[in-house]
Structure formats: structure tokens, C-alpha cells
C-alpha positions in Angstrom: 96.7 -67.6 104.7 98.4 -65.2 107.5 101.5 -64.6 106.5 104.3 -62.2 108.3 105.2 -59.1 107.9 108.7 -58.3 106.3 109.9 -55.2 108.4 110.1 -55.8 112.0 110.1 -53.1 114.4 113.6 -52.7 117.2 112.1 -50.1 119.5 111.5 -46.5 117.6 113.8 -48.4 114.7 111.8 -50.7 111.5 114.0 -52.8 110.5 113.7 -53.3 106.2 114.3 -55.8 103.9 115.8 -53.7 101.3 116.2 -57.1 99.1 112.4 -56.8 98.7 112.7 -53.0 97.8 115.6 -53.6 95.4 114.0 -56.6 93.9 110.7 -54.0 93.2 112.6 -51.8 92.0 114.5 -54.3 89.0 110.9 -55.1 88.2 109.6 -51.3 88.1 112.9 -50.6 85.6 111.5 -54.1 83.8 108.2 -52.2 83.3 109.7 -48.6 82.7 108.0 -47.6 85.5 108.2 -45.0 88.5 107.2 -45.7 91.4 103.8 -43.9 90.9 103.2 -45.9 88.0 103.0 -48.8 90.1 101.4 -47.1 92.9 98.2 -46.6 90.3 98.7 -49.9 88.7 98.2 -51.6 92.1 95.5 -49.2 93.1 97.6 -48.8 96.3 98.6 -45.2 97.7 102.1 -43.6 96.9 102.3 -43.3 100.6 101.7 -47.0 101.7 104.5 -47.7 99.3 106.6 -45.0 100.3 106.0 -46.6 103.8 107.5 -49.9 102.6 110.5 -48.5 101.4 111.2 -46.3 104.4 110.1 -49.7 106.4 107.2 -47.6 108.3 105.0 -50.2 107.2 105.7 -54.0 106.8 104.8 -55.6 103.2 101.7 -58.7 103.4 99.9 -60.5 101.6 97.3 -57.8 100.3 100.0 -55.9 99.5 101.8 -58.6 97.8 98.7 -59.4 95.7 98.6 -55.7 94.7 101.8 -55.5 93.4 101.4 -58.9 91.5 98.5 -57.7 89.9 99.9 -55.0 88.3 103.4 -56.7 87.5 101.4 -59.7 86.2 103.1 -61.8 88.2 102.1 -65.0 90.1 101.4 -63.7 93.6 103.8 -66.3 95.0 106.9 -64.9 92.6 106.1 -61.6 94.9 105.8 -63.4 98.2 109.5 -65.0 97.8 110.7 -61.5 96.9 109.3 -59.8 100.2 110.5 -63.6 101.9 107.1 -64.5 103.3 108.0 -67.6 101.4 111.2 -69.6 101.2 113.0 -69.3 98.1 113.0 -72.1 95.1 115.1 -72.6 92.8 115.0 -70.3 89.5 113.7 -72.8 86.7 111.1 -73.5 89.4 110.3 -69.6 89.5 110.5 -69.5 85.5 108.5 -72.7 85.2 105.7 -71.1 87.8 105.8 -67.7 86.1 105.4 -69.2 82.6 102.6 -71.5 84.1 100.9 -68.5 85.2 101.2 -66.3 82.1 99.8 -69.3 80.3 97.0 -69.4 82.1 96.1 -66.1 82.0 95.7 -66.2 78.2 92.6 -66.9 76.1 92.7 -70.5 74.7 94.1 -69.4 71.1 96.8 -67.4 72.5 97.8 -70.2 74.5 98.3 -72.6 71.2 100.3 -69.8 69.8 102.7 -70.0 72.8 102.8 -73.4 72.5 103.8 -73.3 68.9 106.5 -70.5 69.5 108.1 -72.6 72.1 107.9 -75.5 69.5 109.6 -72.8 67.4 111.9 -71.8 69.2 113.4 -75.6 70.6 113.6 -76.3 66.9 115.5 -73.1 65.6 117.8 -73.4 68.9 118.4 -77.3 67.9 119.2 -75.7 64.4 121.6 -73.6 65.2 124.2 -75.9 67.0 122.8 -75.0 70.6 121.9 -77.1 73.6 118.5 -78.0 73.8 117.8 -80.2 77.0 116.0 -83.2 76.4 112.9 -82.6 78.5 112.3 -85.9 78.7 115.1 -86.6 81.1 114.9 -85.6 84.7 117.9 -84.1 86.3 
């Protein structure tokens, strides 16, 4: 897939997308991480991601795959943060990430998250809360 880049260069001038860098940066607080935490997490050098934040260096796919790696992300969650993907909605976002978390756990793990979310619907009904009937498209 060739994807762009996300800084663009005017002249001497790079041009950043601090949306992507203040999006990493709600995630690395998510984590209780510094930015060298994630930096060794995503087996990528402090300095390559010092260059993304400065915008010396435009953020791509490998990048993007490093950093979902380490956040445990779905590499498309990333992609829509740098914008080398258009945006979707955010139950379409929650639905993909919970897709991908799901899959990434052993079969008996996923039958427990199925029964917590059974769980959870039912003690939410319980309690006088909306609970969408799934059911029903909107």
C-alpha cells in the first residue's frame, strides 16, 4: 500500500500535522508513557520520533505500524490519526478496535469477553440505562 507522507515540506519550512502529534500524545498519557517508552516499545529511534514531532520527517506506513504495535492498536486506528486515511465515524473506530483486540486474544479469553459484554448489557439493562437493541440498524 503506498500511502503519503503527513508533513509536507514549503521550501526550508515542514509543514506538521500537530493533530497526529497531539493525538500520540493522549495515547502515550493513556499508556503512562514518555516518549521514550514508546520510542523502545516500537523499536523505533528517539530521534525518528523526535523528527515527527519537529516535522523533519513525515509519518508512513512503517512508522504507523510501529506505533500500532506497541499501542496495540489496529494499524488503521493509527493511519486515520496521522490522516493517511479518511476519518470514520467513532462507533466504527470502537467497533474496529474491539474487533482487533478480540482477535488478538487466545480462544478462552475471547469467551470471557464475550461473557463480560453479556454481563455488562444485562447489569446496564438492570440498572434503568439504555441499552440499544442491536438488533435494529440506525
Amino acid at each position: 500500500m503506498n500511502l503519503p507522507k503527513l508533513s509536507k515540506s514549503v521550501g526550508n519550512l515542514t509543514i506538521v500535522n500537530t493533530k497526529f502529534t497531539l493525538w500520540l500524545d493522549k495515547e502515550l498519557d493513556k499508556h503512562n508513557w514518555s516518549r521514550a517508552d514508546l520510542s523502545r516499545e516500537a523499536k523505533i529511534s528517539q530521534a525518528a520520533l523526535s523528527h515527527v514531532y519537529s516535522g523533519k520527517r513525515g509519518v508512513g506506513k512503517d512508522l504507523c505500524d510501529s506505533i500500532a504495535r506497541a499501542l496495540r492498536l489496529p494499524p488503521d486506528v493509527v493511519y486515520r490519526a496521522a490522516g493517511l486515511l479518511p476519518p470514520v465515524s467513532k462507533e466504527t473506530q470502537e467497533i474496529r478496535e474491539l474487533s482487533y483486540l478480540f482477535d488478538a486474544l487466545p480462544e478462552q479469553r475471547k469467551s470471557d469477553l464475550l461473557d463480560f459484554a453479556r454481563h455488562l448489557v444485562t447489569l446496564t439493562s438492570k440498572r434503568g440505562e439504555n441499552v440499544k437493541d442491536a438488533t435494529k440498524k440506525t
